[in-house]
Structure formats: structure tokens, C-alpha cells
C-alpha positions in Angstrom: 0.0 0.0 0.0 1.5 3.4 -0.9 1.0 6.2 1.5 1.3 9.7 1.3 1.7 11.8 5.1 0.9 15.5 5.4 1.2 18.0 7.4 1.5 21.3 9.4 2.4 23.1 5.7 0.6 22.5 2.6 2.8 21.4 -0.1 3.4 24.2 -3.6 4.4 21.1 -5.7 0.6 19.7 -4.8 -0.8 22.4 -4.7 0.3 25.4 -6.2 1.8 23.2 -8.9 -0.2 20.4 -9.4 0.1 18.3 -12.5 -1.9 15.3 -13.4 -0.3 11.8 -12.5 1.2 13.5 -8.9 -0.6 11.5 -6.9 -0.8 8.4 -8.8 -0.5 5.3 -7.3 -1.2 7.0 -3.9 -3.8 4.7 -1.7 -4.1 6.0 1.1 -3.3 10.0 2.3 -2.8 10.6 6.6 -2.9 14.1 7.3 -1.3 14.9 10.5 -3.8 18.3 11.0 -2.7 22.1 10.9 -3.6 21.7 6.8 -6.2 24.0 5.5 -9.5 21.9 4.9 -9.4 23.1 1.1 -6.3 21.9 0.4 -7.6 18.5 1.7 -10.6 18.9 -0.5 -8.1 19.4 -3.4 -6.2 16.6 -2.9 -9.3 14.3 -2.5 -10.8 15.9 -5.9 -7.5 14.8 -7.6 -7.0 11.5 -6.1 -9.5 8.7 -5.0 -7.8 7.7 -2.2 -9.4 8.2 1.3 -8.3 10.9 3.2 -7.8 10.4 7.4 -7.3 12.7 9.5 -6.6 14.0 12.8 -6.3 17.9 14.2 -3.6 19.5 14.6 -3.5 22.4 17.3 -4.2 25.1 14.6 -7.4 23.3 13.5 -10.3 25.2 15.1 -11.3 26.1 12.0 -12.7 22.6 11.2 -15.4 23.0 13.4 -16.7 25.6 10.9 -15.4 24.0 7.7 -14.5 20.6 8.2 -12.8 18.7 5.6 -15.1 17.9 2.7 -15.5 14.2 2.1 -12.5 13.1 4.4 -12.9 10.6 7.0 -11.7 11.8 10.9 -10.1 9.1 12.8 -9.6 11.1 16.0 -10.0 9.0 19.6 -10.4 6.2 17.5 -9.2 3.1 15.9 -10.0 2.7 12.2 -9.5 0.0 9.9 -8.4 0.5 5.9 -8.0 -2.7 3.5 -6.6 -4.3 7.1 -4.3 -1.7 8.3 -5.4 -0.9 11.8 -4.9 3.1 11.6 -5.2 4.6 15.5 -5.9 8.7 15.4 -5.3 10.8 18.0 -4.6 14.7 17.2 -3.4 17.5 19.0 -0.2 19.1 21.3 0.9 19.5 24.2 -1.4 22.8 26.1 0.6 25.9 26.0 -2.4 28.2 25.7 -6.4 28.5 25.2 -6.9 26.4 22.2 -9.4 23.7 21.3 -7.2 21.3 20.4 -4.6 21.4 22.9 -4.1 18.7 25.9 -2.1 18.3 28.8 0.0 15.1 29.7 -3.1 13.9 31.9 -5.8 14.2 29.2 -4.0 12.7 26.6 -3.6 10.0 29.0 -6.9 9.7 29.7 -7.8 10.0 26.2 -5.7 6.5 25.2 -7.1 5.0 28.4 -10.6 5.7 26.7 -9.4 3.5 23.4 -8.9 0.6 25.7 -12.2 -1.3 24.8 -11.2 -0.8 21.0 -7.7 -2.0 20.9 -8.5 -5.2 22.8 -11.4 -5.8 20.0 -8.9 -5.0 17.1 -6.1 -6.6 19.1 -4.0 -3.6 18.5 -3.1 -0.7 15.8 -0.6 -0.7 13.0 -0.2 2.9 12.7 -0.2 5.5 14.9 -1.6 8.7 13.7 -1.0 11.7 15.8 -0.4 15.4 15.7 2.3 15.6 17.9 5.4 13.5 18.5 6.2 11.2 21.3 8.2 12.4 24.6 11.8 12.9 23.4 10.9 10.8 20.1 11.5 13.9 17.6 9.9 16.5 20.0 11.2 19.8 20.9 12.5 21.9 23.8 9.8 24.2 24.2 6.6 23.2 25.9 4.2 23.5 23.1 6.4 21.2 20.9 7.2 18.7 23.7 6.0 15.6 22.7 3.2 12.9 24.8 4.2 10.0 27.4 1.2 8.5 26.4 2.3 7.9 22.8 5.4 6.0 24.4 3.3 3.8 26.3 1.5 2.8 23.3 4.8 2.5 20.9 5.8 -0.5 23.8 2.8 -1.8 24.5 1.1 -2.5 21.2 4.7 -2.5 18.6 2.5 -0.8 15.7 4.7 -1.1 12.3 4.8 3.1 12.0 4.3 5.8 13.9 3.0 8.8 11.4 3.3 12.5 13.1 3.5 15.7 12.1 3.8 18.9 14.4 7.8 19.8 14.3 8.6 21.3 11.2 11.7 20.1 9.4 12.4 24.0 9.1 12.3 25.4 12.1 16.3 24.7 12.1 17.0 22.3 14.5 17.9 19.0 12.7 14.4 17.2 13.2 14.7 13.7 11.3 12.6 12.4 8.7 12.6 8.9 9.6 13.8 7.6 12.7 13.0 4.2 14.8 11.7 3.1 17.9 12.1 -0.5 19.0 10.3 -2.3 16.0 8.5 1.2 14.6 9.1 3.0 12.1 8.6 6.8 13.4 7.7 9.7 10.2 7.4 13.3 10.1 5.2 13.9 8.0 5.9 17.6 7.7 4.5 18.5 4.2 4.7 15.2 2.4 6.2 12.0 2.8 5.3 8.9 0.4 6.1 5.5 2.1 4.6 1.6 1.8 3.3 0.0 4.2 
């Protein structure tokens, strides 16, 4: 299965650029939130794959305009062709902000999944805004990553673990692909194509 990842910046070369045959071959697209919910809808217009997402913490707007015709996967575990895709958006709380969570509630928020990952016996992606705890994350509090996306990289072993949330330009040398015991981490910071 080819996958394409976005996130946090929408890409010129899909968008602003776009030719015919871009995103062929593409069968699934995971959007890691903080996109603008038209340039989902342009990317779903231009390719029949499905489109899940989570928020990012930018993404109050989608209460207003949600993403036309895409699927949210957010506190919950959703299944594509027999990839068990887990979503769970958002960052760390650093100010007023829907989509914003302290260490605590995203804790309780995975304890809430619990009923759904016994039935599904597990996830094979993790689909998240933010990074795990020192797994890519950054200094400052609002790009710290979550504890509670550890626990659930050692408990359940998923093959990836998709993110977005630390842009590869904010200067620091944040890696593309990295590892994690048996996963495979990505940031997806505007566009990644990988098979699963």
C-alpha cells in the first residue's frame, strides 16, 4: 500500500503546482492536522484515495469547515483494507486552544481507546499530531512531545508511527525517519510517500 503523510504546511508542488499523475499510485493520504481543509478537498478531488485525518493544534477552524469528504479518525481506531490506523490529534497545552491537551488528558484519552484495541487486538499505525516524549519532539513546551504515545509504541509495537507537528524548518535537525524498537517513526511535515 503506498501512503502519502501531510502535514503542518501544505505542499506548492501539490498544490500550487499540481500536475496530473502526482498522486498516482497514492492509496491512502494521513494528514497529521494544521492543513487547510481546502487543500484536503483538493487533494481528495484529484485523487480517489481516502483521506484520514486528525487535528492539529491550529485546526479550530474545522469545526466551521470541516474537511469535505475526508474521514476523521480522531479517539479512534479505524481499519483500511486491514491496516489498523489509531488517530489521535493535537499538542501538548501551551495556551487556550481547542485542540490542545495536557499530559493527563492525553492519558486519559488512550485510556478511553482501551475497549477498541482489545477488540482490534492492537493498531498498525499510529496517527497523531504531535510527537512522542523525546521521540523527535522539541525543547519548548508547546512542541514537547506525549508520554502516552510511548506507552502505546511499547505496549502494542504498531509497524509506523505517522506524526506531524515539528517542522523540518524550524532549524533544528528534526529527522525524517527515525525508529523506535520495531517502529518505524515519520514526520510527515509536508509530504512524505512511504509503503506500508
Amino acid at each position: 500500500m503506498n501512503i502519502l503523510a501531510i502535514a503542518d504546511q501544505e505542499s506548492r508542488s501539490l498544490w500550487d503546482y499540481y500536475e496530473p499523475g502526482k498522486l498516482e499510485g497514492v492509496d491512502l493520504i494521513l494528514s497529521c492536522g494544521d492543513l487547510s481543509p481546502k487543500y484536503l478537498l483538493f487533494l481528495g478531488t484529484f485523487s480517489p484515495a481516502p483521506i484520514l485525518y486528525v487535528h492539529g493544534n491550529h485546526d479550530d477552524c474545522y469545526a466551521a469547515e470541516p474537511p469535505v469528504n475526508c474521514i476523521c479518525v480522531e479517539d479512534r481506531l479505524y481499519v483500511h483494507k486491514g491496516v489498523r490506523i489509531l488517530g489521535l490529534g493535537g499538542s501538548m497545552r501551551y495556551k487556550p486552544g481547542t485542540h490542545q491537551y495536557t499530559q493527563r488528558q492525553m492519558d486519559w484519552r488512550v485510556r478511553k481507546l482501551w475497549f477498541q484495541l482489545q477488540r482490534y487486538g492492537g493498531f498498525d499505525i499510529l496517527l497523531t499530531h504531535s510527537p512522542a516524549y523525546q521521540l523527535g519532539d522539541g525543547q519548548d513546551l508547546p512542541h514537547t512531545g506525549f508520554r502516552a504515545f510511548n506507552a502505546l509504541l511499547e505496549r502494542y509495537n504498531p509497524r509506523y508511527f505517522v506524526h506531524g507537528h515539528t517542522h523540518m524548518t524550524y532549524g533544528r535537525s528534526y529527522q525524517r525517519r527515525s525508529s523506535y524498537r520495531d517502529t518505524q517513526i515519520i514526520n510527515a511535515f509536508e509530504r512524505y510517500r512511504f509503503e506500508y
